[in-house]
Each structure stands twice: as C-alpha cells, then as structure tokens.
C-alpha positions as CSV (number, residue, x, y, z in Angstrom):
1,X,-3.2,17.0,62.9
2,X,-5.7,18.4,65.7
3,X,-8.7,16.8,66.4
4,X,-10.5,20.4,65.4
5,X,-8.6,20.5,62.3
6,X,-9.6,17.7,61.2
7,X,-13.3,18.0,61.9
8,X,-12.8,21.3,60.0
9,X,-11.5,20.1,57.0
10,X,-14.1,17.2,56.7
11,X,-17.0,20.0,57.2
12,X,-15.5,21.9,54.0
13,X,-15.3,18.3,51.9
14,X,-19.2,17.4,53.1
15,X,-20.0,21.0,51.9
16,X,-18.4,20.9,48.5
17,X,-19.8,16.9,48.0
18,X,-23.2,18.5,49.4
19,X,-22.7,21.6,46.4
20,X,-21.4,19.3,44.1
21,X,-23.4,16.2,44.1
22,X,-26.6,17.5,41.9
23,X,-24.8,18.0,38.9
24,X,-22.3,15.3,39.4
25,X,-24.9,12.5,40.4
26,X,-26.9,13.2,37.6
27,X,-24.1,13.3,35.1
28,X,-22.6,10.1,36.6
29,X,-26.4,8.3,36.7
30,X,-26.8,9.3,32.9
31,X,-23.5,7.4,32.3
32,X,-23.9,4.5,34.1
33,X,-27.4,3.7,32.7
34,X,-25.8,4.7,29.1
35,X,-22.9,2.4,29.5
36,X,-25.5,-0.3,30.9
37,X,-28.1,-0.2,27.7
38,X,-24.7,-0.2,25.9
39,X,-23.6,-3.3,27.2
40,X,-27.2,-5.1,26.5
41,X,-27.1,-3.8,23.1
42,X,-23.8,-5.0,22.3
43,X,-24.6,-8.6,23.6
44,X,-28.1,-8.3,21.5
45,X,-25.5,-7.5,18.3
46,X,-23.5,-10.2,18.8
47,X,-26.0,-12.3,19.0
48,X,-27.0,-11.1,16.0
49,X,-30.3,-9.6,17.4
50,X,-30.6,-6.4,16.0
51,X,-33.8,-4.8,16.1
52,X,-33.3,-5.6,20.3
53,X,-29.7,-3.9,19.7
54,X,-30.8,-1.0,17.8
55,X,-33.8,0.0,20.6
56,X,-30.7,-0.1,23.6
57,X,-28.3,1.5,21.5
58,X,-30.6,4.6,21.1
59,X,-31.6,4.2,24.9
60,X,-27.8,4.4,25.6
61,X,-27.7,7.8,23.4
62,X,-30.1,9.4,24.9
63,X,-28.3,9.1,28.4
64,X,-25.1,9.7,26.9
65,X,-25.0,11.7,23.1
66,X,-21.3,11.3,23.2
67,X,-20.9,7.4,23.3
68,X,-19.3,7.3,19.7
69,X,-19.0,3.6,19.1
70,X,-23.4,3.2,19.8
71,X,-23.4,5.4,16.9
72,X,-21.0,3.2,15.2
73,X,-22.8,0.2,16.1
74,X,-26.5,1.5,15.6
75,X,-25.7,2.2,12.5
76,X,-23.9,-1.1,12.2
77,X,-27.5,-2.8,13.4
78,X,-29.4,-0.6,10.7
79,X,-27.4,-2.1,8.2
80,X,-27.5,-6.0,9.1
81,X,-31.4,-4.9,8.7
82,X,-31.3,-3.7,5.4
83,X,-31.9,-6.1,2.5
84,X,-30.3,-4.8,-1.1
85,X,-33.0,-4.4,-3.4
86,X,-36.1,-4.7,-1.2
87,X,-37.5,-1.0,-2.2
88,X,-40.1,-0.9,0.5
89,X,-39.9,2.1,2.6
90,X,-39.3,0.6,6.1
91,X,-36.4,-1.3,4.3
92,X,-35.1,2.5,2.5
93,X,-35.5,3.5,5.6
94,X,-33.5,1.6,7.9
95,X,-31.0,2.3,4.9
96,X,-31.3,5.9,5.8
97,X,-30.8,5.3,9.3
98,X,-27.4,3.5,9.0
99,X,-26.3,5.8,6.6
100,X,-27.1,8.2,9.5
101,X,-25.6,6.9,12.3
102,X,-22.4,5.8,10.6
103,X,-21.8,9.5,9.4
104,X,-22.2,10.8,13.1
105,X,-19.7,8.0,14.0
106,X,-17.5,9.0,11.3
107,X,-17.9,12.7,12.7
108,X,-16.5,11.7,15.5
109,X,-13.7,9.7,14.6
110,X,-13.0,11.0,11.0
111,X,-9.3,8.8,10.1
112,X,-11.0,5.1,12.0
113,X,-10.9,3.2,8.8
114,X,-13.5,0.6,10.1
115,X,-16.2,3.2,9.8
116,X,-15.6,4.4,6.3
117,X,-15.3,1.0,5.9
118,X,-18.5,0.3,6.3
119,X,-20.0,3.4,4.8
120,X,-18.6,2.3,1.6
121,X,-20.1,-1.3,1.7
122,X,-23.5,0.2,2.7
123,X,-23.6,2.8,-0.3
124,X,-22.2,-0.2,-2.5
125,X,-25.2,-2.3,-1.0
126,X,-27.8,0.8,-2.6
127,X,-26.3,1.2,-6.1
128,X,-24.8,4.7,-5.3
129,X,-21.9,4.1,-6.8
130,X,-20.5,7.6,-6.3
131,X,-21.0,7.5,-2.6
132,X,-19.0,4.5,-2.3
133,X,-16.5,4.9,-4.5
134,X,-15.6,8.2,-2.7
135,X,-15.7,6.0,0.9
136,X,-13.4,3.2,-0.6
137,X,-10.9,6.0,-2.2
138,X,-11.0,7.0,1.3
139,X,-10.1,4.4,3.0
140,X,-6.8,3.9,0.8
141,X,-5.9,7.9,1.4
142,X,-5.9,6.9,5.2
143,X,-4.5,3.3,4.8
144,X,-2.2,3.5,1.7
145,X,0.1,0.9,2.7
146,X,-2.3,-1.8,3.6
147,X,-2.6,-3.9,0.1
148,X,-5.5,-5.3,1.1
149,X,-7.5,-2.3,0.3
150,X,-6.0,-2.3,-3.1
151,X,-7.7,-5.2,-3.9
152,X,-11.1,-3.9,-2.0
153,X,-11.4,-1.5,-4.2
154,X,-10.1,-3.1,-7.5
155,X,-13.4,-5.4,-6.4
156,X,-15.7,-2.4,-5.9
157,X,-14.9,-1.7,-9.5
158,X,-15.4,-5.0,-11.0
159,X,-18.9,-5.3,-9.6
160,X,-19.5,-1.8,-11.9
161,X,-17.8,-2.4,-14.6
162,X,-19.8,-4.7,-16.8
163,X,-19.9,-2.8,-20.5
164,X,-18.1,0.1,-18.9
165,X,-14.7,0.9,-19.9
166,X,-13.6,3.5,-17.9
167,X,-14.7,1.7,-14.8
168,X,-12.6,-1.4,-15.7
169,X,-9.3,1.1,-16.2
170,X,-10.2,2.2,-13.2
171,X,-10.5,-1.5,-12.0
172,X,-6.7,-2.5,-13.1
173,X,-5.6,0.6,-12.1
174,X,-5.8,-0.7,-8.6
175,X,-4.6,-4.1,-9.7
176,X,-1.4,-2.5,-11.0
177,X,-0.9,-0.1,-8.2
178,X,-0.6,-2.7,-6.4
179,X,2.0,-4.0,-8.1
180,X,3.9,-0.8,-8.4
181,X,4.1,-0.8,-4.2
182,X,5.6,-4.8,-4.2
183,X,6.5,-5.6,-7.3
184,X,8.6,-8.4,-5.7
185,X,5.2,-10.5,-4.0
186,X,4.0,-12.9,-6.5
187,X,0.1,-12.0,-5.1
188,X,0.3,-9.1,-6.7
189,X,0.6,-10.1,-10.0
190,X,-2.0,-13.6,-9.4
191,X,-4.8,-10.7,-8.7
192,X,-3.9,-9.0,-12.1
193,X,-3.6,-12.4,-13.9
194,X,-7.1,-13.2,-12.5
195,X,-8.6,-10.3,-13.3
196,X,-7.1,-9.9,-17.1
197,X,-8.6,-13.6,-17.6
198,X,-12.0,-12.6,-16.1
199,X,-12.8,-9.6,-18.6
200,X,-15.8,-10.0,-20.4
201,X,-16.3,-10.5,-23.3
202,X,-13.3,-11.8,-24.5
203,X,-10.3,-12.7,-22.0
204,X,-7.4,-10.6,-22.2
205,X,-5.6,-13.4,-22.7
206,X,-1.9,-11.6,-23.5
207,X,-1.9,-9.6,-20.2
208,X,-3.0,-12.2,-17.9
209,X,-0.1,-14.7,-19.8
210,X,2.0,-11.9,-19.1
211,X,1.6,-12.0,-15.3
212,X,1.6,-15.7,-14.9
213,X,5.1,-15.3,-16.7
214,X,6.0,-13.0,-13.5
215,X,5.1,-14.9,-11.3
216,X,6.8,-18.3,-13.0
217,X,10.2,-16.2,-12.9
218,X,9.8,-16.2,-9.3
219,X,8.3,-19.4,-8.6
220,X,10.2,-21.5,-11.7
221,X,9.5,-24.6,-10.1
222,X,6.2,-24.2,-9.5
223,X,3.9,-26.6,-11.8
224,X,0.6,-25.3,-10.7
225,X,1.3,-21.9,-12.8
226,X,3.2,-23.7,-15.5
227,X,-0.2,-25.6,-16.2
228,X,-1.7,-22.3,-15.5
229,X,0.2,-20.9,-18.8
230,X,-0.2,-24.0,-20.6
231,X,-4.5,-23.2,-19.7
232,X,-3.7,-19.7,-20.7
233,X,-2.3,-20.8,-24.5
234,X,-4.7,-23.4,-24.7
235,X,-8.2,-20.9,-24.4
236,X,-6.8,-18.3,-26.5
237,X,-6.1,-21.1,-29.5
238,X,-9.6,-22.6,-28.6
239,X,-11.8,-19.6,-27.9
240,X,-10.3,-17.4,-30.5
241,X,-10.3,-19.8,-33.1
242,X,-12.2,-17.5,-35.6
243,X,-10.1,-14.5,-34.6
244,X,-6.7,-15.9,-35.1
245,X,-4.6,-16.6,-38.1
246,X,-3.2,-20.8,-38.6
247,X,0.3,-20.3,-37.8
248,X,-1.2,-17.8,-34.6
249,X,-3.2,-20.6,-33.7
250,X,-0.3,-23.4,-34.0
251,X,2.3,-21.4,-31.8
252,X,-0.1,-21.2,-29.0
253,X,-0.8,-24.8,-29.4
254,X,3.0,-25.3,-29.4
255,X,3.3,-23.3,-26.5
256,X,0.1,-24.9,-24.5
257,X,1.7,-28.9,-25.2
258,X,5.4,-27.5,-24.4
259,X,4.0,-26.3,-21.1
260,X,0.9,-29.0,-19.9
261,X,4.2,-31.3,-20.6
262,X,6.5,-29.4,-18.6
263,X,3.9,-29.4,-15.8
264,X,2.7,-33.1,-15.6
265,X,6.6,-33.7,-15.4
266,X,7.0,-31.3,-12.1
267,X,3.7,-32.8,-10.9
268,X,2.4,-35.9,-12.3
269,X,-0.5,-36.5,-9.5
270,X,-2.2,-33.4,-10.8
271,X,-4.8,-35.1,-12.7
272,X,-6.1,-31.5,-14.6
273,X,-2.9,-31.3,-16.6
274,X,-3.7,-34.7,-18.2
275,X,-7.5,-33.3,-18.6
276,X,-6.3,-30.1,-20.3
277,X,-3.5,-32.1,-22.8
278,X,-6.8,-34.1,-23.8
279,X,-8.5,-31.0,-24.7
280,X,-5.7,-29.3,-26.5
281,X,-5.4,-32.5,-29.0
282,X,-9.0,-33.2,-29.2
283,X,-10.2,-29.6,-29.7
284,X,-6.9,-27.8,-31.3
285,X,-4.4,-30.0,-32.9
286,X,-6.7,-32.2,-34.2
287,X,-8.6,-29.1,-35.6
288,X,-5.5,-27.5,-37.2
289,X,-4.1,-30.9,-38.5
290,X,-6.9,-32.4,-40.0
291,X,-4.5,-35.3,-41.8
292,X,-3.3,-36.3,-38.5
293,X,-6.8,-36.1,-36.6
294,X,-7.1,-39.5,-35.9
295,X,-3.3,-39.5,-34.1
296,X,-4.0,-36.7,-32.1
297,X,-7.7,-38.0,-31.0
298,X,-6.1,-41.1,-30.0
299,X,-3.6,-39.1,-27.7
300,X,-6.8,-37.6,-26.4
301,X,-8.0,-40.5,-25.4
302,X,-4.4,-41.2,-23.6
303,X,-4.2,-38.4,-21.4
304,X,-8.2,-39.0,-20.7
305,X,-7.1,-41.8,-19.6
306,X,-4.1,-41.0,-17.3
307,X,-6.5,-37.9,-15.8
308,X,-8.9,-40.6,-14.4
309,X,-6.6,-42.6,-13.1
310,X,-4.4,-40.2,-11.5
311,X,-7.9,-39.0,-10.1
312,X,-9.1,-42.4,-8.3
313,X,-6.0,-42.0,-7.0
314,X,-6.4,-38.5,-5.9
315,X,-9.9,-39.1,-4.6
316,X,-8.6,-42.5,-2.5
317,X,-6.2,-40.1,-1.1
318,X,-8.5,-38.0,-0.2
319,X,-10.7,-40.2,1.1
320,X,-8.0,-42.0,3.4
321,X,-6.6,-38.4,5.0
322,X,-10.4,-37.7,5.9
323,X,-11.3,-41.2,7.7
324,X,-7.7,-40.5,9.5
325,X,-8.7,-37.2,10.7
326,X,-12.2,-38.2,11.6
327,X,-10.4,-41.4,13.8
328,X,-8.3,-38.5,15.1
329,X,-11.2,-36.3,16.3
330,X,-13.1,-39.7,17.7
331,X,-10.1,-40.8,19.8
C-alpha cells in the first residue's frame, strides 16, 4: 500500500473517531462509572453492609438503567433491611422498595428462578400470603423437576396453615406430589411422614405409620425407622388413650414392643429404643394390664436401665472421637 493511501485512509478513520467519539465517550464513561459503583456495591453486600450497597447500587443505575442484576441486588439490600413485623414506616418502606426493585429485576429476566425466589420469601416475610403463594407456584411452573421446591412450598403452607384446612391439603398436596414424581426415593415419603406426625392438634398418626412402612420396605434393615414405627405405635396408644377402644389400644402396644424389640436387636447402641420400651411398659401396658402392673414397671425400670448405660457409653464415645479430632486439628 502507498504511502498516500495510507495517510488517506487514516484521515477518514480520525474523521469518523472525531464524529463518533461524543456519543460513544459518553455512553462508554456512563458504563464504566456504572460497572465501577457496581463493583463497590457488590463488595458492600457481601460484606453484609447494605445501607452502603443500596446508595452505589442506585449510583450504578443512574449511569447505566439497564444493569439488571443492581436491580436484583438493590432490591436484595432492601430486603436484608427489612425486619418482619416492625410496622414503622421507614421499615414498610424499605419493604416497598425491595418489593420494587425485585419486580424490575424480574422484568427483566422473567424465567431466572432466583428472583422469584426471592419475591416469594419477601411477600412471605409481610403476611401477604397471596403474593407469595403465587411467587412460590411460580417458581415450580418454571422448575418442576427440581424436588426441592416441592418441599419449599409444602413449607410455605405449613407456616399458614394452623386451624386452616384447606391450606394444610394444600400443604400435603405438595408432600405427595412429590411422591408421585419419585416414588422410588425414600426422602420422599420421610417429608410426608414428618409432616403427617406434625399436624396439630392431634397427629395423624395412621398416615405418617403408613409412610414409615414405605420407607422400611426399602430400607428393611434399617433400625432407625423400625424404632421410628415402634415411636409411631407407641404415641397413638399413649396420646389417644381416651379415644381408643382396649383391644385398639393393646394391638398398637403389641405392635410398638414387637418393633422397639426388633430395633434394639438391629442396633443395640441406640440408647432411645431402651428409653421408648420403658415408656411403653410404664405408661401403656402397665395401664392396660393393671393385674400385671408391677411386672411391667419393673421391666421399666430394666430398659431405664440399659438406656443409661448404653448412653455413658455413647457419650464416652463421643467424647473420645472429639478429643481425637481436636489432637488432629493441633498437630
């Protein structure tokens, strides 16, 4: 290439930089200094120091309206601000404010989970149950294979359920949904179990027995849920005492012994086995067999026995594995 040439084609690119370089300068000075107040307000977040993150966050905005995740995260600050049940308005406010910048977020990037997410938890955090609820429903439309979220949601309910029966459907619903999509993973049916035995008032004792049968089928050597049947039996005789007829009351007693037994067998260092086989002579056989209460107390006293020393055993165990590790760590 010619000298002149060349000189020519440099004059055209000084031109076009010289006709170009307003607009461009300014656009690329506005997103530099947004990307730098980004940067100090993400290090302020982390840090945990929000009211410093939330005043760089907006800074970045204003150079650059398009920077998504300082929406995001403004309204991520807002929230770590806001204190659930404080009604004062600079606390409803900053409510307001995260609600805000989490919709523009959400605006933005309508399927990112993390975002609705959060929505969901910040609604939850103000009582509007609706609100939420639609964000958590949300959040399994876009993620329906994750189980996780089956059991976020199965949780969002038992917080509102309390006296309210169609919320706790809605509640097991989830539980059992989850089921339905791996009926083969034992988790499945532990969240069910633990939820059936959490109902208030009364335990649903039958359902929750039903899924620790599941899982037992699955895991038939597993002594941890055959004393978790045995515990299972042994409430329902106890706490339903009043409820249930003798012979009702004797099977599950049957049922509770034939199981603790089966357990401390499989396991005999699990000292709460011995603890609950003391409780089911003490409090239930001795109670339905009032001729024989004096044999059955003494068994009590037994198994008492075996629990504590199967426990000083336990706890010396214990005790040894943690000075081990700590001369571990010192070396």
């Amino acid at each position: 290439m010619s000298r002149k040439m060349t000189i020519f084609i440099l004059s055209i690119l000084i031109v076009a930089v010289v006709f170009f370089t307003p607009s461009c300068k300014k656009l690329n000075v506005n997103q530099l200094r947004a990307n730098h107040h980004f940067t100090k307000a993400n290090n302020h977040f982390t840090e945990s120091q929000y009211r410093l993150a939330i005043e760089e966050y907006e800074r970045a905005l204003e150079f650059n309206p398009e920077l998504t995740l300082a929406y995001r995260f403004l309204g991520e600050s807002y929230k770590n601000q806001y204190r659930a049940g404080d009604e004062s308005p600079e606390n409803l406010g900053r409510a307001e404010k995260a609600i805000e910048n989490l919709n523009l977020a959400l605006e933005k990037e309508p399927t990112n989970i993390q975002i609705v997410h959060s929505l969901g938890d910040m609604y939850d955090r103000m009582q509007r149950f609706e609100d939420a609820e639609g964000m958590f429903l949300r959040v399994l439309e876009l993620d329906p294979t994750n189980m996780e979220n089956y059991y976020v949601v199965a949780g969002f309910y038992n917080r509102y359920a309390g006296d309210h029966e169609e919320i706790r459907k809605k509640a097991e619903e989830m539980y059992l949904r989850r089921i339905e999509l791996d009926p083969d993973n034992h988790q499945g049916y532990a969240y069910a179990a633990q939820f059936y035995d959490n109902v208030r008032p009364i335990p649903d004792f039958d359902r929750a027995y039903a899924m620790h049968n599941m899982i037992l089928g699955m895991k038939p050597d597993d002594a941890l849920m055959m004393f978790t049947i045995g515990v299972n039996r042994f409430n329902k005789a106890y706490r339903l005492q009043n409820l249930l007829s003798r012979q009702e009351r004797i099977a599950l007693a049957d049922e509770s012994e034939a199981t603790l037994m089966k357990s401390a067998e499989m396991d005999p260092n699990y000292p709460d086995t011995f603890a609950y086989i003391n409780l089911l002579y003490r409090n239930v056989h001795a109670v339905l067999f009032p001729e024989r209460s004096e044999r059955f107390i003494r068994e009590a006293d037994r198994y008492m026995e075996r629990y504590s020393q199967v426990r000083k055993r336990q706890l010396e165990r214990l005790k040894l594995e943690e000075e081990l590790k700590k001369g571990q760590e010192e070396r």
